[in-house]
N, C-alpha and C positions, 0 to 999 in steps of 0.2 A: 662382375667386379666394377667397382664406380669409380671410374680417372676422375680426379680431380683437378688436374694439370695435364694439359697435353702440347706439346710443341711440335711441329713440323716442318723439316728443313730449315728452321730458323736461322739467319743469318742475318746479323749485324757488322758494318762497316764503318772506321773511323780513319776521314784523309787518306782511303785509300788503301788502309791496313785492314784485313780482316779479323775481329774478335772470337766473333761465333762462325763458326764455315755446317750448315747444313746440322742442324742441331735437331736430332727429332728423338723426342721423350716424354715417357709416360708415367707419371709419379699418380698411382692408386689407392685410395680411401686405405688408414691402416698401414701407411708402411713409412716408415724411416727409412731416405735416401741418401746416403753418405757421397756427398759430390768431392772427391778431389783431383788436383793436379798442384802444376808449381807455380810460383808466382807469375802474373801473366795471361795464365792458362786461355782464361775467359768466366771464371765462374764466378765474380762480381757482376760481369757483363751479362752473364744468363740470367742469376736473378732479378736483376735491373730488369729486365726485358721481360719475363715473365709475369713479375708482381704491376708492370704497366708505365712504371716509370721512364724507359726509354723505349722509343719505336724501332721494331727490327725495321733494315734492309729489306729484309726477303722472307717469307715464310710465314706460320702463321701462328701462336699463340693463343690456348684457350684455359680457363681459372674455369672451374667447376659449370663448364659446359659454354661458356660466354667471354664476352671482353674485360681482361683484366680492369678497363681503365671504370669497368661501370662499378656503380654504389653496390647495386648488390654484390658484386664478388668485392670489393674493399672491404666487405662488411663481413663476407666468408675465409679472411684470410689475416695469417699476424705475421709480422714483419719486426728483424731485428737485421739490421745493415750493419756493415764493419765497422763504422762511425757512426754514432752518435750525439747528441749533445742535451741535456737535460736540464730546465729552468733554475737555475742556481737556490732559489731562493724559496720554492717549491718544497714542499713537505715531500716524503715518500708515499705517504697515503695518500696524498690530495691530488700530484701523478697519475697514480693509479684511477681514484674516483673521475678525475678528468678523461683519461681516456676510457675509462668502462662506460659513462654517459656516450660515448659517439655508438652504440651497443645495444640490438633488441635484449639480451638476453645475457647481459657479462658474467664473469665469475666474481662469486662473491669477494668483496675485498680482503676480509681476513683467509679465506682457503688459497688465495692465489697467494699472499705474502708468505704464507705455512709452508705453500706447495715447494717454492723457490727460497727458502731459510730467509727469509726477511723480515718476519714479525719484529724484531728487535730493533730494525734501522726503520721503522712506520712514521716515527715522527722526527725522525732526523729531515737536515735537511739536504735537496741533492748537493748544492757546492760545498756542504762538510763530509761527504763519502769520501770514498780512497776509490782510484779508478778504477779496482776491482766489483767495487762495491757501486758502483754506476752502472757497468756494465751488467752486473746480476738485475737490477732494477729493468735498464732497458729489454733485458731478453723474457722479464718473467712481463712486462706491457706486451707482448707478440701475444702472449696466451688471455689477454684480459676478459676478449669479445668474443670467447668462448670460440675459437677458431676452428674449421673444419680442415686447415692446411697453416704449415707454419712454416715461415724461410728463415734460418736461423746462418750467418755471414758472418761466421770465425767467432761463434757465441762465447766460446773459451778465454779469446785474449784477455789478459791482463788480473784471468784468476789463480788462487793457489790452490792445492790440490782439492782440500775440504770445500771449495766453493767448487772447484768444479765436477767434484759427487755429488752436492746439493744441484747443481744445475743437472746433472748427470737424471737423477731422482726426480725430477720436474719434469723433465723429456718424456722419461719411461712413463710416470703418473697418465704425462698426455697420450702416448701413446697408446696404453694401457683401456684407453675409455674409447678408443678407437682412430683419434686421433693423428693425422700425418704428415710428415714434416723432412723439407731439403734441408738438409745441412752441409757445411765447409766445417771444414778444418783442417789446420796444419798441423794437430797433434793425432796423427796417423792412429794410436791407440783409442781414442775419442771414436771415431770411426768405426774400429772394429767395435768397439762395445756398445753400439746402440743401433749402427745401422742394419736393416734386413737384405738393403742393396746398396752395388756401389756402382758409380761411376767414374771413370778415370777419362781425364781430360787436359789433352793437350796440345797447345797452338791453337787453340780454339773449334778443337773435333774432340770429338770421343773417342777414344783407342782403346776401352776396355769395360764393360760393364758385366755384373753380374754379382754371387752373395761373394760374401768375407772368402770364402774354401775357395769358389771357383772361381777368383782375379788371384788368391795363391797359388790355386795351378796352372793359371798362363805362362807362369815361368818354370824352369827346371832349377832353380835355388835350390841348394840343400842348405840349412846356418848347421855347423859343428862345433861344439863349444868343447871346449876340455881344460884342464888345467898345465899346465907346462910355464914356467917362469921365462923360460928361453925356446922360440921356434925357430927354425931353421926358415930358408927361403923357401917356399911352398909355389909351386909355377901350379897346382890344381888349387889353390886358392884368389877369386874373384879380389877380396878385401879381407884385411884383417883389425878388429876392433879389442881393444885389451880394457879388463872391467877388473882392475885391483891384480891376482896372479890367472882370472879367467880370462882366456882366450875365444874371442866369438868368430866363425869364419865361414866366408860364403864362398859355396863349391857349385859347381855344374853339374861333380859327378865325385860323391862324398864316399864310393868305395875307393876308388884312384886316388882320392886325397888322403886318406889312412893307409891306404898301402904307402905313399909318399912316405906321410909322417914314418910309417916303422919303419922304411929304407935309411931314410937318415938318422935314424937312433933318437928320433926326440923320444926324451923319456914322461910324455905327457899319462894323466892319468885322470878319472873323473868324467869320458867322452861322453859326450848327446848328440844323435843326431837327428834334425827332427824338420818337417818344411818350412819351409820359407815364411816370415809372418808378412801380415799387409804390407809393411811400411816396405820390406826388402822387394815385395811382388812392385809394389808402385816406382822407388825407385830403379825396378830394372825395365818396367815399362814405359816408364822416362824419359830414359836415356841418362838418368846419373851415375856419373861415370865410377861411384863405390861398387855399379852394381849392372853391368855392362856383358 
């Protein structure tokens, strides 16, 4: 298997505070790495630190066997950061042909605007997109130089659904040729659908790695959905979230919570009860207190 990233005890320090505490991972040729945590965490500070842009503290950092900061690994990797900013007055194609020139070997211009639904905005220019539409630009430049690693930094903001299947579709595509890539995101469902692993980070440690199923079994979550217009007070209920007359509810121990429910006569009907998804495993790895 070919790491293409590898960190070791990385540790970054700002005035004193610590960002990254002892960071060590291994992101491998072929796989989509789903990095989350909450705001804070440190997973702006790890890509920073990884792609070369900032020097750890401590530890050590290697890009496809070498130092981030050299030409050849800049040239082995695409980069899309949380911000952006893109020459107002720039074509979309002209973008694109600018940074495919920095590239032995780029993707052809028209398959990479296809890849990422953009053909249509090729001769727009960028200060007439919609900020959705900027940031589809900047994430589909990470894959131009035909990348063997991609860090993709909350790729999602500021899309609507349909752009973010087309982004969705661009990922897989790269994936799919072998292609492998860290991602953030705070749309926890994003996560589950594309990564093969995850990692969960917080205060700037790792608290939980491993695929989609197995960060759902670190917890004992049960969610119990049912329908009932009126529930009772349920003390074997974590949280409770109401979607129209469904009721979604998070238990510790979802036989206890049904017997609950029949003791007190709710007359609920329509029950599921089924594990815990990402988003409820992260928040109770957290520590947010829905999910405690």
């Amino acid at each position: 298997m070919t790491v293409l990233a590898r960190t070791r005890s990385l540790t970054r320090r700002y005035n004193g505070i610590t960002a990254l505490d002892k960071i060590s991972l291994d992101i491998p040729a072929g796989q989509v790495l789903g990095l989350l945590g909450p705001n804070g965490a440190g997973k702006s500070t790890l890509i920073n630190v990884m792609t070369g842009l900032l020097k750890p503290t401590s530890g050590s950092v290697e890009l496809c066997g070498t130092d981030p900061r050299s030409d050849e690994t800049r040239r082995a990797i695409g980069v899309t950061p949380q911000e952006t900013g893109l020459p107002e007055s720039w074509r979309v194609s002209e973008l694109v042909d600018f940074v495919s020139a920095h590239f032995p070997d780029p993707v052809d211009r028209a398959e990479l605007l296809e890849r990422f639904d953009l053909t249509a905005l090729a001769n727009r220019q960028a200060g007439g997109l919609s900020g959705g539409q900027q940031r589809r630009v900047a994430v589909a430049l990470a894959f131009a130089g035909r990348p063997k690693l991609v860090f993709l930094d909350e790729p999602s903001t500021g899309l609507d659904v349909d752009a973010r299947r087309a982004l969705w579709d661009g990922i897989r595509s790269f994936h799919a040729e072998g292609g492998a890539v860290l991602l953030t995101s705070h749309y926890i469902d994003e996560v589950e659908e594309l990564a093969d692993r995850v990692v969960v980070m917080d205060r700037g440690g790792i608290i939980a790695e491993g695929s989609v199923s197995e960060i759902r079994g670190r917890v004992r979550l049960k969610r119990v959905t049912l329908t009932d217009p009126v529930l009772p007070e349920l003390s074997g209920a974590t949280s409770i979230e109401r979607e129209a007359n469904r009721a979604h509810l998070l238990t510790n121990d979802a036989t206890a919570l049904v017997r609950e429910l029949v003791t007190a006569g709710a007359s609920f009907t329509d029950i599921e009860i089924e594990s815990a998804s990402l988003e409820d495993a992260f928040l109770a790895l957290t520590g947010d207190e829905r999910a405690v």
